[in-house]
C-alpha positions in Angstrom: 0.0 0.0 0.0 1.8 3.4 -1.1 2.2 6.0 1.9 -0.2 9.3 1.6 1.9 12.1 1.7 0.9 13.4 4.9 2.4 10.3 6.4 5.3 10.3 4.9 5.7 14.0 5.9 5.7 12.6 9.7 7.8 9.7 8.8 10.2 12.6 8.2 9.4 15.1 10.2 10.0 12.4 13.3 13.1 10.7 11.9 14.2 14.8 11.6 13.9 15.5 15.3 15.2 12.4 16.6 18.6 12.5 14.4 18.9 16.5 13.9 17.1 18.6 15.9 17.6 17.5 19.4 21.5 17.3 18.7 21.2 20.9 17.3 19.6 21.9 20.5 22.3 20.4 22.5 25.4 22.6 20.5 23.5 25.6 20.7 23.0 25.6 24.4 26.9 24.4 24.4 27.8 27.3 22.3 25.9 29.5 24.8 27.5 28.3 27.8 24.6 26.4 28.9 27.3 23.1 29.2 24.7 21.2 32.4 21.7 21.6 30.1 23.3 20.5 27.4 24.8 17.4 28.4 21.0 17.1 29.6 19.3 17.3 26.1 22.3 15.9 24.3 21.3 12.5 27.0 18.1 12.7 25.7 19.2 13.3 21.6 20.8 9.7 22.4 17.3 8.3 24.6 15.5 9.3 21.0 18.2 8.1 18.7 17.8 4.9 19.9 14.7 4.4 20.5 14.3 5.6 16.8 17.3 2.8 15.3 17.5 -0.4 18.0 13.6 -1.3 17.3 14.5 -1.9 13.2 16.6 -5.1 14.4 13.4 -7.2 16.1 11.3 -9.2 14.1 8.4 -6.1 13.2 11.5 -3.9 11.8 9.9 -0.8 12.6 11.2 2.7 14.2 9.5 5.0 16.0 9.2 7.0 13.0 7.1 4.1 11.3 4.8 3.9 14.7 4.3 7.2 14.7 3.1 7.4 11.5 1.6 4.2 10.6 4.0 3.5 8.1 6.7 -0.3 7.8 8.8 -1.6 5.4 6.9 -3.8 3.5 10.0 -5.2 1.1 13.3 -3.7 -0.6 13.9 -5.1 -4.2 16.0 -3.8 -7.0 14.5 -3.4 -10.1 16.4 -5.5 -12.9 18.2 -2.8 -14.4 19.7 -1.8 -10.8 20.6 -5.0 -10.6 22.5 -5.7 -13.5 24.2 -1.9 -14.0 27.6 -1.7 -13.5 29.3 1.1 -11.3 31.4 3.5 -14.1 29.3 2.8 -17.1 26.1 4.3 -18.6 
């Protein structure tokens, strides 16, 4: 079943904050002095990072980008011309 848009758009938007956003955060309030605080968020940029990657290795292979937005994996094939294509030529 293709994703709706909007879904996708959360995918991202979730996947977004848990890899970027949170780590931004942290340097910003390290930049500004702020060095308790951020150690604090940078702790919890780590919490989300991996509660975001660790649940793709059990047996439903979905993040917490894909629960949040109703979205899984449901297979990854190559199309037979990726397949076959060498690197270098065209």
């Amino acid at each position: 079943m293709p994703r709706a848009p909007g879904r996708a758009a959360l995918r991202a938007a979730v996947t977004t904050a848990t890899d970027v956003a949170v780590y931004a955060v942290a340097c910003v309030l390290l930049v500004q002095g702020e060095v308790l605080l951020s150690v604090l968020v940078w702790l919890v940029a780590v919490a989300l990072f991996l509660l975001n990657a660790l649940p793709v290795l059990g047996g439903r292979r979905r993040s917490l980008a894909d629960r949040v937005a109703g979205t899984s994996v449901a297979s990854v094939r190559l199309s037979r011309f990726a397949a076959t294509r060498r690197v270098g030529t065209s």
